[in-house]
N, C-alpha and C positions, 0 to 999 in steps of 0.2 A: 742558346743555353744560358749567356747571361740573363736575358728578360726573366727567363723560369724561375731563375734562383731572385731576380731584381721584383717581381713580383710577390714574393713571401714579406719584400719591408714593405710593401705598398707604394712601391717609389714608381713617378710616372717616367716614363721611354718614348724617348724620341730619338728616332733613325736618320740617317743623311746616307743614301746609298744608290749609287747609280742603275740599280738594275732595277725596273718597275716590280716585276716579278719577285722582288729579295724575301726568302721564304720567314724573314722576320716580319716584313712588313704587315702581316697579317696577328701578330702577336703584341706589337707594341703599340700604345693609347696615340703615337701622332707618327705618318712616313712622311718623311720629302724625297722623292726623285732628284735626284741631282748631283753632282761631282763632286767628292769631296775632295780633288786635286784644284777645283777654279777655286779662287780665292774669293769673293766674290759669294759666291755661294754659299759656303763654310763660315763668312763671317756673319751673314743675315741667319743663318740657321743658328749658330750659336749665340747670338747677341742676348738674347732672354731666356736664356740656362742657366740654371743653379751650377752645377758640375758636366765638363763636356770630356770623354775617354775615346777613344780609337780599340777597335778590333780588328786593325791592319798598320802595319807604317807608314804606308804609300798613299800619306795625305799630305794637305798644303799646310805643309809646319807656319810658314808667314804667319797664314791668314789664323792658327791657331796663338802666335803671340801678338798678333793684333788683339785677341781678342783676351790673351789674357790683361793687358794693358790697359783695355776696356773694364776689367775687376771678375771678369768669368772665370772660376777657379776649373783649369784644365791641367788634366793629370792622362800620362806620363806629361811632363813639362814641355811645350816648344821645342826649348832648348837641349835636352835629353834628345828627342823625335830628330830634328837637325842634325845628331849627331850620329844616331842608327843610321837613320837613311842612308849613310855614305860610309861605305866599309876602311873609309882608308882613313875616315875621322875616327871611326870604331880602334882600329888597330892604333889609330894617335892617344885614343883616350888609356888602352889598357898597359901600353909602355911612359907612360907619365905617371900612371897610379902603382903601377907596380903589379900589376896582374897578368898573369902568367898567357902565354901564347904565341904561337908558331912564330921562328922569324919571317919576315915579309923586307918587303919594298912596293914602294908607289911608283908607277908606273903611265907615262899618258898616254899608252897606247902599246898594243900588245903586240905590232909588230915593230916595235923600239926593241926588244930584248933581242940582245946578241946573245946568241947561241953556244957561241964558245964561252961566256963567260958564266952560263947557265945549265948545272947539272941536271940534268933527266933525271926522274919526270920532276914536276914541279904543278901547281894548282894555281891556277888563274882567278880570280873573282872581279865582276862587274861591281867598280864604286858604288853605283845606283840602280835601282828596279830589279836587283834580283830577288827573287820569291819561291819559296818551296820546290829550291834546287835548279832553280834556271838561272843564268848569272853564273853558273861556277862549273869551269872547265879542267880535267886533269891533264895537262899535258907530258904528253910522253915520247915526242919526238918533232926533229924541224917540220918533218912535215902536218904535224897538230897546228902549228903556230898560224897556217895559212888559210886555218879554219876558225879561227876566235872571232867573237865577237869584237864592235868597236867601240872605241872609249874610252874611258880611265878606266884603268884597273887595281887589284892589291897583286902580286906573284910573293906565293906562302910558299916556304921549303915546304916537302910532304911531310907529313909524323906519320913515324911507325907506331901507331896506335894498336890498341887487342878491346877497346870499348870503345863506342861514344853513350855518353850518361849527360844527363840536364840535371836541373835544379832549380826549384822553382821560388824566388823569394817574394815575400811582398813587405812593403813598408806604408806607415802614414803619416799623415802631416807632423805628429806628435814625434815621429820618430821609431817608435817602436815596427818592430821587423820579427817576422815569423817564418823559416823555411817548411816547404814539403819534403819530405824522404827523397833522397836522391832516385833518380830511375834510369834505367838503362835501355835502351835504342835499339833496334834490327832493323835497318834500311834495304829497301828493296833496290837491289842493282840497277834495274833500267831508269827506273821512274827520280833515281833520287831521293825518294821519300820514307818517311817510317813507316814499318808495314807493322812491326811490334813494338811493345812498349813493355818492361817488365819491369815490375814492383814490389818489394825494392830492389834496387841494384843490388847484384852479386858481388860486392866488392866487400873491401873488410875496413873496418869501423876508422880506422886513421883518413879511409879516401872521402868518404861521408864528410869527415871534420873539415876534410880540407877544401871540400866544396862550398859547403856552406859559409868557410871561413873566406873565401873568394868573393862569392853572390853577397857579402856583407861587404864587403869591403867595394864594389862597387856601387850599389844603393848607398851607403855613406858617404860615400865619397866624391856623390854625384846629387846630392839634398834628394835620390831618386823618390816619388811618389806611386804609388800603384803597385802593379803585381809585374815582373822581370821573371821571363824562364833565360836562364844559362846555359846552351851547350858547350859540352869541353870532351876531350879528348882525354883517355887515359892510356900513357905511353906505356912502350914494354919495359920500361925502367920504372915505372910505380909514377909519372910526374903527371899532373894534371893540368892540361892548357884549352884555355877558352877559345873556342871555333868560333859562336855568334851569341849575339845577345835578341831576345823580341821581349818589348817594353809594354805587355800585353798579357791574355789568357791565351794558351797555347797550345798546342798539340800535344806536346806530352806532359802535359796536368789533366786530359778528360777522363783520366781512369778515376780521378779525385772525386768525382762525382757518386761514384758508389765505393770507392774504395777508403776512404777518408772523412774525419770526424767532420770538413768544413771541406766544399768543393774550392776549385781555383773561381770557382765564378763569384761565388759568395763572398771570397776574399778579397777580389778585388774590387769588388763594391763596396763593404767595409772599408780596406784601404784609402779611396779613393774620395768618403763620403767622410774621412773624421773618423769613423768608429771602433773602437776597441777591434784586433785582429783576432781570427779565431783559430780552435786548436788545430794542429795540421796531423794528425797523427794517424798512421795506417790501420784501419780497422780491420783486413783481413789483406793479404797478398793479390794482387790484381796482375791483367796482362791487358794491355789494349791490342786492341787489330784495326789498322785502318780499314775503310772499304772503298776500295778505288776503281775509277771504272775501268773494266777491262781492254782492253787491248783490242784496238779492231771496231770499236762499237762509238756510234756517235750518235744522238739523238734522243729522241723521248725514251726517260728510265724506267726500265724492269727490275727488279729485286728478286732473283732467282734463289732460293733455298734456305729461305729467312722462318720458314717454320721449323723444317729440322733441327736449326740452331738451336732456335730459343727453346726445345724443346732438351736442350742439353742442360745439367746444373750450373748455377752462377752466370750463366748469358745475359745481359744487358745491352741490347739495341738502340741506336741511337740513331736514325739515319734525319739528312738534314736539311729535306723537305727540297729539295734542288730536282725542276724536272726536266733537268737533259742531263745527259752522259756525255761523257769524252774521255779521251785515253788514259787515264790516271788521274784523271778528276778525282780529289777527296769528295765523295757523296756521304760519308757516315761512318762513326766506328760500330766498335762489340768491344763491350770489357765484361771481362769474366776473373769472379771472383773465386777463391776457394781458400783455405786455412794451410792448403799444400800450394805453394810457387811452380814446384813440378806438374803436378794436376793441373792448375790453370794455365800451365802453358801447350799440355797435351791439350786441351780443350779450345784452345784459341788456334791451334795449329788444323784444328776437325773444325773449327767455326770456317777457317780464311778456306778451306777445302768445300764447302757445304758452297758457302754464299759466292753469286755471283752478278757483278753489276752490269748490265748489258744493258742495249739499247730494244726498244721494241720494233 
């Protein structure tokens, strides 16, 4: 989706992706196979780039400040990526800066916590390599504890939350910073993940400010470069606390793509390349749907009820050229537009019913 939008300035793409198969590979002017974790690697691929970005965290920050060292302008920065990576530097950065979020403790290991001194339930999070809900445990009883994972951890009190909503900001070198409309989230119970997306958040105009006045205040106060989605929590008392930060284009900016005046992708190539930021503003009310693979199904992918869909109003397919399946594999969304929020969520609700990702 970047390349698509990075092909309109005429800018060339080059890849670093360990999967030979990577359904980009076939879209951008140079691939290299390779690890973007070996160090080693990372730094021969980037040595002779203009601009080097990430579309994941879980790369070798080092080898990316080695290389900024070398004069290769790499955005998000090193030292931002250093800091994601590890959630208990995350949670050190937003009580230094003054940004709002769940109390925690650092912990080096999750059968360290004494139990009496630990109210039920409580939520466990993996320092490192958690990804799209792996890494993060709720605990609800001594006997959870003897099931976690090993390693550092963060233990967050739970919030009583009634939303999770993101925010999508972006910044450039110059400084200048532009939000998208806040959006609000539906997570699918099993999988962890977002199944909707809706645009804009039903919230009322003071929570909006108070988002966006958040997502700025960490890009400034971190010299941040590029494009940062924000999720946070919105409590039953009106407070709004920051859950995670991704220093990236994200999951819930793809509705931007049809829904808004400048996609997330556009913007963060702008961002990222010097150039004036563009306007972020909602051209019609959107819903995403993720398309995940189903339950049960592992192997070569079938796309079951993809005509019906699109044969409904405001349907927008996107699916993302991945040919296996697996259980809640992200393979692709649907964003469905319409002038009614209500309508396009009756219409995203008949999409997630119609399509289905199975294996053949």
């Amino acid at each position: 989706m970047f390349i698509q939008e990075a092909l309109n300035y005429d800018a060339r793409i080059s890849i670093l992706d360990p999967a030979k198969d990577a359904p980009c590979s076939s879209l951008c002017h140079e691939f290299v196979n390779g690890s973007f974790q070996d160090f080693d690697t990372v730094v021969e691929f980037g040595k002779d780039k203009d601009v080097l970005t990430v579309e994941i965290e879980h790369v070798n920050a080092d080898a990316l400040a080695e290389l900024e060292k070398q004069g290769v302008a790499v955005y998000p920065r090193p030292s931002f990526l250093h800091m994601v990576q590890d959630k208990g530097l995350q949670k050190d950065f937003y009580s230094a800066h003054g940004i709002p979020t769940a109390p925690y403790r650092i912990i080096a290991h999750p059968q360290d916590i004494i139990a009496e001194e630990q109210k039920f339930p409580f939520v466990l999070k993996s320092r490192t390599g958690g990804y799209d809900g792996k890494g993060v445990q709720i605990i609800q009883s001594q006997e959870d504890l003897k099931h976690t994972f090993d390693g550092p951890c963060v233990l967050e009190e739970m919030v009583d939350f009634t939303k999770e909503l993101s925010i999508i900001i972006a910044r450039n070198k110059q400084g200048e910073t532009r939000s998208f409309p806040l959006v609000e989230m539906e997570f699918n119970p099993k999988a962890n993940l977002v199944e909707f997306l809706f645009s804009p958040a039903r919230v009322e105009s003071h929570i909006e400010q108070q988002a966006q006045t958040i997502a700025l205040n960490i890009v400034e106060s971190s010299d941040f470069v590029g494009l940062l989605a924000v999720e946070l929590f919105l409590t039953q008392d009106g407070r709004l606390l920051v859950n995670e930060m991704a220093p990236r284009p994200h999951n819930s900016g793809h509705h931007t793509i049809e829904a808004c005046t400048t996609s997330q992708y556009e913007q963060h190539l702008r961002a990222i390349t010097s150039l004036p930021l563009g306007d972020t503003r909602l051209i019609e009310p959107a819903v995403m749907v993720n398309l995940l693979g189903e339950y049960g199904h592992e192997g070569p992918v079938e796309y079951r009820g993809l005509e019906e869909a699109i044969a409904l109003p405001g349907v927008h397919i996107h699916l993302y050229g991945k040919t296996h399946t697996k259980p809640f594999r992200k393979m692709g969304h649907v964003t469905v537009t319409d002038t009614d929020l209500n309508i396009a969520q009756q219409r995203a609700r008949e999409v997630l019913r119609l399509v289905k990702v199975v294996s053949c």
